[in-house]
Every structure is written in C-alpha cells, then in structure tokens.
N, C-alpha and C positions, 0 to 999 in steps of 0.2 A: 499590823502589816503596813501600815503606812510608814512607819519608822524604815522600814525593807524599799517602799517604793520611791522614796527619798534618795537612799542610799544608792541603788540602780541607778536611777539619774544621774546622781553626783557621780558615779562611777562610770557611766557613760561617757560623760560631757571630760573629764580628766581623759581616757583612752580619744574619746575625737579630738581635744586639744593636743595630745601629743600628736595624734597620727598628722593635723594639720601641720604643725612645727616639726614634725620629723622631729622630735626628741622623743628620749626615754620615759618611759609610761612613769618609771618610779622614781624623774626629775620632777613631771608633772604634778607627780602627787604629792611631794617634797614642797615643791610653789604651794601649792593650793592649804598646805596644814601651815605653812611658814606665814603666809597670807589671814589665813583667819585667826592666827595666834595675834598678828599686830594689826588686826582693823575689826572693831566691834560690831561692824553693818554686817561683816561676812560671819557666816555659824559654821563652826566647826567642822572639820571633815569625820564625820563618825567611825567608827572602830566596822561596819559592816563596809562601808564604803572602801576604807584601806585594804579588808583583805578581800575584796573583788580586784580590786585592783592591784594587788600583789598576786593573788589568785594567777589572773589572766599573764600579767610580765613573768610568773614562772613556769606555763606554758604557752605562752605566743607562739612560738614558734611550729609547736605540734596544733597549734587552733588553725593559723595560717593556713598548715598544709593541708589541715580538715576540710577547710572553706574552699581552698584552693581545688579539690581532690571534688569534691559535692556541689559546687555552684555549675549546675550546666550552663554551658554559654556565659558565663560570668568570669573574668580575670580579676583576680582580688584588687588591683591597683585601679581597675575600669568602673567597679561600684562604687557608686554612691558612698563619699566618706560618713552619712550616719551609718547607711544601713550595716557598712563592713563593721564600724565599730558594734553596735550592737549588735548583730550576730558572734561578732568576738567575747562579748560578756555572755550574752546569750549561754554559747556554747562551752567557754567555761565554769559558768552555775550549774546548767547542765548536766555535764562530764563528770566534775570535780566538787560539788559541795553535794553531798545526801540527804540534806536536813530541809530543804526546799524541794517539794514536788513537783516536777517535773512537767505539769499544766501551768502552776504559777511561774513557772520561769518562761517558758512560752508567750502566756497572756503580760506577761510584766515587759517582754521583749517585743510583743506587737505592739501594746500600748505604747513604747517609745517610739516607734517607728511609726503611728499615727501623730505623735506629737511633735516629732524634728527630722521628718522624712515626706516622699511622694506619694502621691495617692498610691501609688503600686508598692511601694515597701515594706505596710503590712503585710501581704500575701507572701511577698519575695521571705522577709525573715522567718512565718510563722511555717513555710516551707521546707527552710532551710533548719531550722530549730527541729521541725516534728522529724526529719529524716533522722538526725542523729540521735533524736530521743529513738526509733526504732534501730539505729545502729548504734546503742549505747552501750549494750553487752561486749561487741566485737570490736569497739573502742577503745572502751578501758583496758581489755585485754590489751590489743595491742602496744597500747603505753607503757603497758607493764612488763612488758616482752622487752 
C-alpha cells in the first residue's frame, strides 16, 4: 500500500501544480515524466500515479460541478488550492476506480490534507469525501445518464 500512497501524492502535488499554473493537468503530467526521464534525483512518475491523473482530467469537469453542487458555503475557486485538489482526486478514486475501498480512499485523502493543508482541512475533505461516498449509487448513475 505504500507504493498507492506514493502514488496519491505525486498525483496530488501534479493536479495542485497545474491548478496553481492554470495549465492542463495532462501538460503537467507530460512535465513531471519528461522531467524524471532526464534527471536521476527525480524517480519516476509510476503507472498508478498517471492514471489518477488521467483518471481526474477525463472527468474534471463532472468532479467540479460535484464539489461545486456539495461544498456548503464553499466556492470551488474561494478554497483552499490543496484541499480543492485533493477532494478532486479524492472524489475521482472514489466515483471511478472500484478496486480501492472506499475508507482508504477517504483516510488516504485526509492524510493529505493533514500533510499540505490547515488545521481544519482534514475535517473539511473527509466531509466532503464521506457525502459522496453515501451519494455514490446516484452519482454514478447519473454520469451514466
């Protein structure tokens, strides 16, 4: 599992790099494999970390309006650029991969937000994460709609 919580990170830290740069998640990610192919200090971007992050840039824009639609009092542009990102991964591990339990994606997603976020942003994600895990039936559906 460690090889996974590696991977989350580096998946992280690629979606908050972009959102900071306003570029494309999957320019970002382009940088970050072109980068560790020509410098040995940097390790590889692994094959879990790419399709999180392909993952999330082939639904952004339905994760968005998820976040957008479920954060009370929250504007997705007015939080905190970790915690958006990370509920954005959060939410499409979540949603879209079956093979991760639905607590470790949770606890994987609060643990970054104790690591690169405010005292209050675990609460805020592991929040926002448990709603969709109980609205995750009527999610899916609707995506598939």
């Amino acid at each position: 599992m460690a090889a996974r919580n590696k991977a989350r990170k580096r998946a992280f830290q690629i979606l908050f790099e972009a959102d900071q740069r306003e570029a494309p998640v999957r320019d970002v990610l382009a940088d970050w494999v072109r980068h560790a192919r020509t410098d040995d200090r940097q390790p590889p971007v692994g094959e879990y970390t790419m399709d999180l992050v392909e993952g999330y840039a082939r639904h952004a824009a339905r994760i968005d309006e998820l976040i957008t639609t479920y954060a009370v009092d929250w504007a997705l542009d007015r939080m905190p650029a970790a915690d958006r990102n990370i509920v954005r991964l959060g939410a499409y591990e979540l949603l879209w991969v079956d093979d991760t339990p639905d607590a470790v994606v949770i606890d994987e997603a609060v643990q970054l937000a104790k690591e690169f976020s405010t005292d209050e942003s675990p609460s805020f994600v592991n929040g926002m994460l448990g709603r969709f895990k109980e609205l995750k039936p009527s999610l899916r559906r609707a995506a598939t709609d």
